[in-house]
N, C-alpha and C positions, 0 to 999 in steps of 0.2 A: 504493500500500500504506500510507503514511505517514497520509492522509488518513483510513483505514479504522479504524485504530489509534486516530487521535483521536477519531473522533465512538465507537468502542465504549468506550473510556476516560473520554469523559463520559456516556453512557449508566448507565454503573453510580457514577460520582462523581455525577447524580443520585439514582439509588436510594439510595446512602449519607444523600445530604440529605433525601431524602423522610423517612427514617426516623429521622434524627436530628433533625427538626424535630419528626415526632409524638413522640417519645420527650421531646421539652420542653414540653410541654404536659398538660395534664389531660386533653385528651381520648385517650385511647388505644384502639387497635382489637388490640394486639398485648400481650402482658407487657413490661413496662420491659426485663427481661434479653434477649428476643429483637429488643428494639427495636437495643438495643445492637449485639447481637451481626449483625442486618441492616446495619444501618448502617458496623459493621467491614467486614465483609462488600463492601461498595461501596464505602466509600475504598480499601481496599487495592487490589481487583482493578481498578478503574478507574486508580491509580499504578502498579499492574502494569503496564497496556498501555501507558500514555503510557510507561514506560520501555522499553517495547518499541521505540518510535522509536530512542531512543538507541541501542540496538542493531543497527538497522539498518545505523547510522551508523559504529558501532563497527569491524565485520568480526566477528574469530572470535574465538566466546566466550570472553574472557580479560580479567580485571582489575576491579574493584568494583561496575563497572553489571550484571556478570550474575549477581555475586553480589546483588544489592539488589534485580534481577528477580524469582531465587529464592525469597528470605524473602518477601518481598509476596508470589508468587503462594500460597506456602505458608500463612503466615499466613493471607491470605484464604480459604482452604479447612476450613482450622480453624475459621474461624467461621461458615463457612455450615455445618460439624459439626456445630456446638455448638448452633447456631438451627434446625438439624432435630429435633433431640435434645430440645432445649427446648422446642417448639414438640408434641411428640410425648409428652412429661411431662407438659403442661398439658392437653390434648386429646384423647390418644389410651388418658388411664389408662399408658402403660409407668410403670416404679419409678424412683425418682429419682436410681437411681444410673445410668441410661440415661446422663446427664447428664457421663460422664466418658466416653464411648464419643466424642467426640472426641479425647481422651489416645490412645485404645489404637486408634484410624484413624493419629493423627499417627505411635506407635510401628511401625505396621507400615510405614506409608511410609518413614522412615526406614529401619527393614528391611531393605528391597525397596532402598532405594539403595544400601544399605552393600553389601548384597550383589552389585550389577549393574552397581557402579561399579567395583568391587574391582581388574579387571585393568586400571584409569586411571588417572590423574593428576587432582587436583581438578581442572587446567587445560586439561584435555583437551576437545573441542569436543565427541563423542559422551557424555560425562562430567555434561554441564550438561544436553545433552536428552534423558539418561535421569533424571534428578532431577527434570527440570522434568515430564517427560511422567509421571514416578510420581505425583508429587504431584496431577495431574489425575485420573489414572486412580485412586488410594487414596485421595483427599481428596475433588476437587472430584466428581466421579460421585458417590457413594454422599453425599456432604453435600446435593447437589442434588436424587439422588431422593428421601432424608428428609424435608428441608425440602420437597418436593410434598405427599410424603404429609402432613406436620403442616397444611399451608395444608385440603389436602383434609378432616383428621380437623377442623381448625377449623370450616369451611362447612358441615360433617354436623351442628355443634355447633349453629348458627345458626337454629331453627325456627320461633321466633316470627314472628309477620304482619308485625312494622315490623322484622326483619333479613334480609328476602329481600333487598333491596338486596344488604346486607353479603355473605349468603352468595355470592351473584352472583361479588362481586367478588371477593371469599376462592377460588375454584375456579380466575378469571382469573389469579390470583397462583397459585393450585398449577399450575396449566398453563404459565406462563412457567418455573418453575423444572424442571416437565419436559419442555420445549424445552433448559432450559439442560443438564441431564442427557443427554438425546438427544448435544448437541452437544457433551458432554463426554466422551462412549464414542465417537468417530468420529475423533478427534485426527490430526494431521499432525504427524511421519510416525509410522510405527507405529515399536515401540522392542521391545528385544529383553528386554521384561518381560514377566510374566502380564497377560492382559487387551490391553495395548497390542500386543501380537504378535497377537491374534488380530483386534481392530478395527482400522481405517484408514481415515480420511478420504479419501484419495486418491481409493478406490471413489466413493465419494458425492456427491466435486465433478465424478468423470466423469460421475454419472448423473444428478445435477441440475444442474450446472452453474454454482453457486454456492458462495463461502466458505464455511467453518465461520463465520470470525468472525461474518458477518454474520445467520447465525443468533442466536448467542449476543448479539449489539444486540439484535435484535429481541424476545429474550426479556427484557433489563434494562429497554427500556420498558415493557413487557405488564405487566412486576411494578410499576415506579414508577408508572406509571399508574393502573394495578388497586389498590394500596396508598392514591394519593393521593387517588382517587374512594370507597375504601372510610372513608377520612377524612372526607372533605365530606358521605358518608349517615350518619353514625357523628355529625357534629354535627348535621345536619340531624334524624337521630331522637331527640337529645338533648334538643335544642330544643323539640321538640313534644310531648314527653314532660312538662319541664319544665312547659308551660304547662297542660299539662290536670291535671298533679298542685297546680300551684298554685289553677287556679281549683278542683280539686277541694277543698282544704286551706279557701281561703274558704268554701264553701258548710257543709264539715263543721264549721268553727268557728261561722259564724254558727247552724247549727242547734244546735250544742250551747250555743252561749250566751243563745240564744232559748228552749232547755229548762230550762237552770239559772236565768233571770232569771223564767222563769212560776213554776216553784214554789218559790222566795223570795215573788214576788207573789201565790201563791196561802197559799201558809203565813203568811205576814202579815198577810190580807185573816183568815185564821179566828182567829189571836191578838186580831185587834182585833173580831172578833164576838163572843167568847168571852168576852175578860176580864171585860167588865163582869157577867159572869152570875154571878152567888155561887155558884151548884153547878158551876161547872167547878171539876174536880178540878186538884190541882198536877201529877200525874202527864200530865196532858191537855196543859198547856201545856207540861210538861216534852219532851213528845216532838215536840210543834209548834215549839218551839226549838232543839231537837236537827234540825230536820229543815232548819231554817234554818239553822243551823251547818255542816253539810254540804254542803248547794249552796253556799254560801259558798265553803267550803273547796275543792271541784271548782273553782268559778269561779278561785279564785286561783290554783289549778294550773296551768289554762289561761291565765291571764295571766303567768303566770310560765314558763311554758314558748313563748308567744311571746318573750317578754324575753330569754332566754336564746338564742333562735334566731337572733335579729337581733344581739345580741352576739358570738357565733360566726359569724355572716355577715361583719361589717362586722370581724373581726378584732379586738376589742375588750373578749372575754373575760378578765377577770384573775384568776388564782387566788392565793392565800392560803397559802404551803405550809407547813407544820413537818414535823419528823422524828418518823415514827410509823411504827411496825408495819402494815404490811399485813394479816397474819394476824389482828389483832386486829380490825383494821376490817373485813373479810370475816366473821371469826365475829360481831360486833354486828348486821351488818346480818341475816346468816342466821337468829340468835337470833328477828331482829323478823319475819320475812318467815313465818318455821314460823307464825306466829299465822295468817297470813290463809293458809295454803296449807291449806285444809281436805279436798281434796278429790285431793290429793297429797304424796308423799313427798318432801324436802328433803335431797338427799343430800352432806353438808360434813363431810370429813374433813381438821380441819386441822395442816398441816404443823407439823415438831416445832421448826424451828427458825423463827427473826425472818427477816422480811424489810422490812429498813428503806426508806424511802425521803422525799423529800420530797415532799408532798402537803399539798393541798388536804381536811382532812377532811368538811368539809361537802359538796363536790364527788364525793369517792370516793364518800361514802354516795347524793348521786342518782345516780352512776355507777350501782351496785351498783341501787338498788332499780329502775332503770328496767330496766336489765338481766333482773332476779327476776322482776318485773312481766311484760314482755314474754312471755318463757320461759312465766308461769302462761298467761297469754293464749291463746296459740297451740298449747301444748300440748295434745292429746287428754286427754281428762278419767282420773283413775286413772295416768296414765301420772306417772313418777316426773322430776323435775328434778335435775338434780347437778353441785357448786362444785367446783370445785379449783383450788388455787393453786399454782403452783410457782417453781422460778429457772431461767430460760433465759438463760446466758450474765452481762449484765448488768442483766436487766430481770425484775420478777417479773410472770408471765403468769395470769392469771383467764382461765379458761373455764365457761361455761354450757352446760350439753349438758342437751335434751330432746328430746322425740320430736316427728313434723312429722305434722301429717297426711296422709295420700299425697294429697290434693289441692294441695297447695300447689308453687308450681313451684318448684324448686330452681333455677331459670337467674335467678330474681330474687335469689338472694344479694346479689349484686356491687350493688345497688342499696338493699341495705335499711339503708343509712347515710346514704341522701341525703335530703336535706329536703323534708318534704309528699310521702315515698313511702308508699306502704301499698300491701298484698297483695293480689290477688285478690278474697281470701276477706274481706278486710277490708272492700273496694269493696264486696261484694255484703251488706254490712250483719252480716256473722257475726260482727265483732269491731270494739270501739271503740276509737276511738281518734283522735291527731290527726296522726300521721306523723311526728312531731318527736322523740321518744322516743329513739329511735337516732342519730339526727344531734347530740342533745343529748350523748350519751354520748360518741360521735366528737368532738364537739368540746372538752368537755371535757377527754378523755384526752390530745391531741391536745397541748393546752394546755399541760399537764404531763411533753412530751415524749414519748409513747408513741404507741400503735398501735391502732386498733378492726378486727376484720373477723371476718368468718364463713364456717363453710363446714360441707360434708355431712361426714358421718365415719360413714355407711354404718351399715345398720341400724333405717332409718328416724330415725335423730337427726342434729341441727343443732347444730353448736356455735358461740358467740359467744365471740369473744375481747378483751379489751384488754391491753394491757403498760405498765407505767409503769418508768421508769429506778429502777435501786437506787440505793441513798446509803447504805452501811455506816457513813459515817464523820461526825461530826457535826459 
């Protein structure tokens, strides 16, 4: 029995480590919070078991090791709640206040103990395995079949051609967690609660012939496994992604620099036919050099926006900051932006009080216009763009909200900060651009202590967001 205890108590003390090693890393296949809370998840219930030994050792339930059994198995239950929960808020659309319905699992377990312990003594021996078996039956079952379903609402998520992998794996991991659910309605022995009075293990090892526990092993590899393989495709698709947006990013720079450098060399070749002619007009050359000024000016964009990309790569970005109004530098930039937005409405209504902070202003303003830019770009023509600013906490947050076109896939959000990405629609030549635009602004912000990201907000618009730290005080 001793033996059986060990290898299931590392079975899930690895799943703990699987998931706290991706949870250290940039690559992630899970949210940071359900990393976490997976990873609670496995250390606890894996120090649960191995204190199980102790117990063996002990005799009859009494004195600090079954208290310390306790807490761990319970604890652990809470957080495979909380990572079903979570995992079901990111995934499945539930409302976010889903996200406490571990609290009100934990309260009814309690509950149910207070209630069913009542004619005992804490140190009573049927005392401890009615506590221990409620907290299986009101934590760890309904945290297990959650967490299935979120893995499942996950893998549903997964349609793209390079995340079949993932999905694969993502169903391996809801299916281990509903093996672990299975084996968590089947308990030994049955206990004189709801639910545990009506299932029993006992039936099951007569009719198969084997432990529960060794089910429940069998499920914490399926997940670590499943988890660590959905890891290795999750970089492996990164990887390949990377390379073809970079060689893609080559090609699109050297054709745009081969376009801008022909007509400088074509508007130059007619300034120098021209001039010598006594009847070219000035207005003639006037515009031949205006046209030169322009490509120009694009070319240094694009040299400047590599500069800036390889400096935010290589960690080397420095900003500049004084204490300025926010609000001020969002209405300037809005001011300048209304000129070129001809063909749409600029909707900026700004806040009535200061929002100080220390910034970078020549930074904010390429924040802002790359941002404006973007938003015109992608925008459906007619369709209206709109700023707002406000105070979240300690940080004042800008959002960009425009309309998307319903071709555009909403699953490339999570990507449209990384370097040398572009769109679909972008690929297919409908919009120019060099992919840097958004990673310039991330890194940026970044810089200056805040936060860049995006997402849908339903209705067909897309909102961009960054936050920079307040600084009220000078």
């Amino acid at each position: 029995m001793i033996h059986v205890f060990l290898v299931y108590g590392l079975a899930f003390i690895l799943l703990g480590s699987v998931a706290l090693f991706q949870a250290g890393t940039t690559v992630r296949i899970l949210p940071l919070r359900a990393m976490i809370f997976l990873s609670l998840f496995g250390f606890l219930h894996g120090a649960a078991e191995w204190v199980e030994i102790a117990k063996v050792f002990h005799g009859p339930p009494l004195g600090p090791i079954f208290t310390l059994s306790l807490c761990l198995i319970t604890l652990s239950y809470v957080s495979l709640v909380a990572l079903g929960f979570e995992l079901l808020v990111e995934y499945a659309h539930f409302p976010a206040w889903s996200r406490f319905g571990s609290v009100v699992l934990f309260g009814l377990c309690w509950g149910f103990g207070v209630i069913f312990t009542a004619p005992y003594d804490w140190g009573h021996p049927l005392a401890f395995t009615i506590r221990e078996i409620g907290a299986r039956y009101h934590l760890g079952l309904p945290g297990a079949a959650l967490t299935c379903a979120g893995f499942l609402a996950l893998a549903r998520n997964k349609t793209g051609r390079l995340e079949r992998g993932l999905r694969r794996r993502f169903i391996w991991a809801g299916a281990g967690f509903g093996l672990y659910a299975l084996a968590a309605g089947i308990m030994v022995p049955a206990a004189p609660i709801p639910i545990a009075s009506v299932l029993n293990a006992g039936s099951f090892e007569e009719l198969f012939g084997f432990r529960i526990v060794l089910l429940r092993t069998f499920a914490a590899f399926l997940i670590a496994g499943a988890l660590m393989q959905a890891f290795i495709v999750e970089i492996s698709r990164i990887n390949s992604l990377w390379g073809r947006m970079r060689e893609e990013f080559i090609s699109l720079v050297a054709h745009d620099l081969k376009s801008s450098l022909s007509g400088v060399s074509l508007a130059s070749e007619l300034m120098i036919e021209e001039l010598p002619q006594a009847d070219t007009s000035p207005e003639r050359i006037q515009r031949i050099a205006k046209q030169i000024h322009n490509t120009s000016m694009g070319l240094s964009r694009i040299v400047g926006d590599l500069l800036d990309a390889s400096l935010i790569a290589s960690n080397r970005l420095t900003v500049r900051t004084e204490q300025l109004d926010l609000v001020q530098l969002v209405s300037s930039a809005a001011e300048r932006a209304q000129t070129h937005f001809r063909d749409r409405e600029l909707n900026w209504i700004p806040p009535k009080t200061e929002l100080l902070a220390a910034v970078d202003p020549v930074r904010v303003d390429q924040v802002l216009a790359n941002l404006l830019s973007n938003a015109q770009k992608y925008a459906p023509v007619g369709t209206p763009i709109s700023l707002l600013l406000s105070q979240h906490g300690p940080h004042g947050v800008l959002q960009v909200t425009n309309h998307i076109d319903e071709k555009l896939d909403t699953s490339e959000l999570h990507l449209l900060f990384e370097r040398y990405y572009r769109s679909q629609e972008a690929k297919m030549g409908r919009f120019q651009g060099t992919g840097l635009g958004l990673f310039i602004v991330k890194g940026i912000v970044e810089a200056h202590g805040g936060q860049a990201w995006a997402k849908t907000l339903g209705n067909g618009q897309v909102g961009f967001f960054v936050s920079f730290p307040l600084n009220p005080s000078i």
